[in-house]
C-alpha positions as a LaTeX table, in Angstrom:
\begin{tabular}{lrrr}
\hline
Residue & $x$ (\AA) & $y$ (\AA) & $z$ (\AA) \\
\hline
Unk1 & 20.93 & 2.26 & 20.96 \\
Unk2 & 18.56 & $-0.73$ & 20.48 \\
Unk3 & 17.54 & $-2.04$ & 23.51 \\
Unk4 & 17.08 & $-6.12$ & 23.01 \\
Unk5 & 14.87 & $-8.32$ & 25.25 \\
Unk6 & 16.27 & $-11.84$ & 26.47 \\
Unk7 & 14.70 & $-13.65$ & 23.94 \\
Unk8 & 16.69 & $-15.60$ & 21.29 \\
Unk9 & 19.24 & $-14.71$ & 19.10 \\
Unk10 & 18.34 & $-14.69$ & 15.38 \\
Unk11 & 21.22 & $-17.58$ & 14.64 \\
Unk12 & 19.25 & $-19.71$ & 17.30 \\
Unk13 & 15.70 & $-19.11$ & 15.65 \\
Unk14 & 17.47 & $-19.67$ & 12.32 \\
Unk15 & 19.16 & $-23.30$ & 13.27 \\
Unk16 & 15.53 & $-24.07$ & 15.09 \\
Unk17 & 13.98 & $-23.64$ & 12.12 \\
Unk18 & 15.98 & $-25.16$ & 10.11 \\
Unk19 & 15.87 & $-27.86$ & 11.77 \\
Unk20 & 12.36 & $-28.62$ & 12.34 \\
Unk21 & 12.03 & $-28.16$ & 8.71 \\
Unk22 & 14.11 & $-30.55$ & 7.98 \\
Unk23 & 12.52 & $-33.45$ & 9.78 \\
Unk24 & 10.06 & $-33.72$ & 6.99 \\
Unk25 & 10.96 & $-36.00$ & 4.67 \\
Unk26 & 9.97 & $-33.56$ & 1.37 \\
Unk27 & 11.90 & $-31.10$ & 2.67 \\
Unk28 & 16.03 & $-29.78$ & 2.19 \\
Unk29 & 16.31 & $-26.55$ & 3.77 \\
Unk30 & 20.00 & $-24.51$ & 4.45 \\
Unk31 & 20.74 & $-21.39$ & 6.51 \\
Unk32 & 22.56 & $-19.03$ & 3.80 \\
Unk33 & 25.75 & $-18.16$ & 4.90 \\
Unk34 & 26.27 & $-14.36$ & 4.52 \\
Unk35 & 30.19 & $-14.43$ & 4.03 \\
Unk36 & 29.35 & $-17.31$ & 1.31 \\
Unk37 & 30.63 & $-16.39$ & $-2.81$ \\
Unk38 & 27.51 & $-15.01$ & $-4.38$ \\
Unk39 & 25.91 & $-13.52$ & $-1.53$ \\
Unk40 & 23.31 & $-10.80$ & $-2.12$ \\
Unk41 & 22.35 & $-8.42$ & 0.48 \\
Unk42 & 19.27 & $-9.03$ & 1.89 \\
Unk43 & 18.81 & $-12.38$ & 0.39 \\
Unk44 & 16.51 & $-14.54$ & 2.94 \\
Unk45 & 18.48 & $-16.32$ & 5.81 \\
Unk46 & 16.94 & $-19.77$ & 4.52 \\
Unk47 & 16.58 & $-21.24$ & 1.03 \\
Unk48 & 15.37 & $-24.91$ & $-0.33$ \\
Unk49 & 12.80 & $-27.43$ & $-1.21$ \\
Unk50 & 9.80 & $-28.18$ & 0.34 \\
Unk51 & 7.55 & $-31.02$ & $-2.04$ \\
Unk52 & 9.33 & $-29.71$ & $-5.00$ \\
Unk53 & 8.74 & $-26.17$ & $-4.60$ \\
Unk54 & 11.64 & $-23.35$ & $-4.37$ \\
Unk55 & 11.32 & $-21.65$ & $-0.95$ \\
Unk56 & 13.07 & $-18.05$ & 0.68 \\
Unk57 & 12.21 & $-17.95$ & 4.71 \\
Unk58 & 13.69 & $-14.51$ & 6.25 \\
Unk59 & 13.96 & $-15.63$ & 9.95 \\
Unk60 & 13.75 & $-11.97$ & 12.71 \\
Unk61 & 13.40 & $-11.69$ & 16.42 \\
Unk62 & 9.98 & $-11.61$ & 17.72 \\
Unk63 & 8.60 & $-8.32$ & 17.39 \\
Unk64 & 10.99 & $-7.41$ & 14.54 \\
Unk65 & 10.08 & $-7.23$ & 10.71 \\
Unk66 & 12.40 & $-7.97$ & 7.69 \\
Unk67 & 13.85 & $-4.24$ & 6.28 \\
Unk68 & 12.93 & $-3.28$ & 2.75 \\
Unk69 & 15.67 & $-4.59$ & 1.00 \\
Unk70 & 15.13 & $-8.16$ & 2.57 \\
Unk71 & 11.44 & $-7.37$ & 1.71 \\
Unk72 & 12.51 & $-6.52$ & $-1.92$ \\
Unk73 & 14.48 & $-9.63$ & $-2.32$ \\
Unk74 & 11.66 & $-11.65$ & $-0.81$ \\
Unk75 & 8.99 & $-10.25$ & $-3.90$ \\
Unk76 & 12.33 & $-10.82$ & $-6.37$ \\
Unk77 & 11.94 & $-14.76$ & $-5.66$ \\
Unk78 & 8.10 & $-14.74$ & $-4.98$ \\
Unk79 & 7.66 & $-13.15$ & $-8.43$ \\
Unk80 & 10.01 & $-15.72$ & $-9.76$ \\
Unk81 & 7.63 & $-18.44$ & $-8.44$ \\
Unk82 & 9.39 & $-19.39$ & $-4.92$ \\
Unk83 & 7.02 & $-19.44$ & $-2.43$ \\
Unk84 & 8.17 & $-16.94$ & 0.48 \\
Unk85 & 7.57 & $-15.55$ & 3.60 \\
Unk86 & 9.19 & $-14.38$ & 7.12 \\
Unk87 & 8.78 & $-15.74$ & 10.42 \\
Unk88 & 9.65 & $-15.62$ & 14.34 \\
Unk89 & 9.30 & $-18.63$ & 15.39 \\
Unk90 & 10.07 & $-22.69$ & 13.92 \\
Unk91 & 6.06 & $-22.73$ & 14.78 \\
Unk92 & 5.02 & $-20.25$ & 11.97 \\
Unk93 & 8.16 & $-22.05$ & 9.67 \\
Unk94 & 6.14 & $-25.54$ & 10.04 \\
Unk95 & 2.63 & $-23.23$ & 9.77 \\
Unk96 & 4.52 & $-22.16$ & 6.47 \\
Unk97 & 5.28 & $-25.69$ & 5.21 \\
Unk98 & 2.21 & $-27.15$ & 5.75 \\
Unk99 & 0.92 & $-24.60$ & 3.18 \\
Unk100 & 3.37 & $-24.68$ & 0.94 \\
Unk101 & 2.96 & $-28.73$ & 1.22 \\
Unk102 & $-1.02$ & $-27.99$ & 0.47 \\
Unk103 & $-0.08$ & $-25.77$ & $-2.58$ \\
Unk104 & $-1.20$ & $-22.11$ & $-1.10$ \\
Unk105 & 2.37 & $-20.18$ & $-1.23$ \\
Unk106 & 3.76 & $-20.41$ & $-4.72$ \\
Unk107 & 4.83 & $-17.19$ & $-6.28$ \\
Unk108 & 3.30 & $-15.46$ & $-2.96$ \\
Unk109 & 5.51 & $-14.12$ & 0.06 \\
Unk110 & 3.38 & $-14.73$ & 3.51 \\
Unk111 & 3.87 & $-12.66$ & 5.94 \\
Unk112 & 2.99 & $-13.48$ & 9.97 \\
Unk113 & $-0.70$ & $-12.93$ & 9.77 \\
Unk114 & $-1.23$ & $-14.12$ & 6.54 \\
Unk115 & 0.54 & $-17.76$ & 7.52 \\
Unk116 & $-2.00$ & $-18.46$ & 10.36 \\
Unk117 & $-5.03$ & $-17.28$ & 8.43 \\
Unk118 & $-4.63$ & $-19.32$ & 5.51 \\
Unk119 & $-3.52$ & $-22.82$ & 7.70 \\
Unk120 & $-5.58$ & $-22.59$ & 10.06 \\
\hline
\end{tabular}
């Protein structure tokens, strides 16, 4: 058994950054619905637009990491030309549209480490 810390559920991360996303005017983001027609396992939690580009965000826990079928999908839409990546927090989401928004993520999937190198 998984023992879980108090910190927040992945819905709650998920609708946080969704909607911090959102408050950017170049920016349409939606939390996939996993009982949805057309659902693929693994598929990233969040899909959209940010300034014209196609995005995939997989949203975990702090201290988790996506599982290698949500990493495979993530490299499926990366290698299609989405620009990717998975985060913890709506802080590394926004971290993640600024550089999409500056035109570093295209065709890439960011992970954690990668987001705060390259924005920073």
């Amino acid at each position: 058994m998984v023992r879980r810390s108090s910190t927040a559920t992945e819905r709650s991360i998920q609708t946080a950054v969704k909607n911090a996303l959102n408050k950017h005017p170049a920016t349409v983001v939606r939390v996939r619905s996993a009982d949805a027609a057309g659902h693929v396992v693994g598929d990233p939690d969040i899909y959209g637009s940010i300034g014209g580009i196609h995005v995939e965000i997989e949203v975990k826990r702090p201290g988790e990491k996506p599982e290698r079928i949500q990493y495979q999908q993530l490299k499926y839409w990366a290698d299609s030309g989405a620009a990717c990546c998975w985060v913890t927090s709506k802080t590394q989401a926004l971290a993640f549209q600024k550089a999409v928004l500056a035109g570093r993520c295209q065709g890439r999937i960011l992970e954690l480490g990668a987001i705060s190198k390259q924005v920073r």
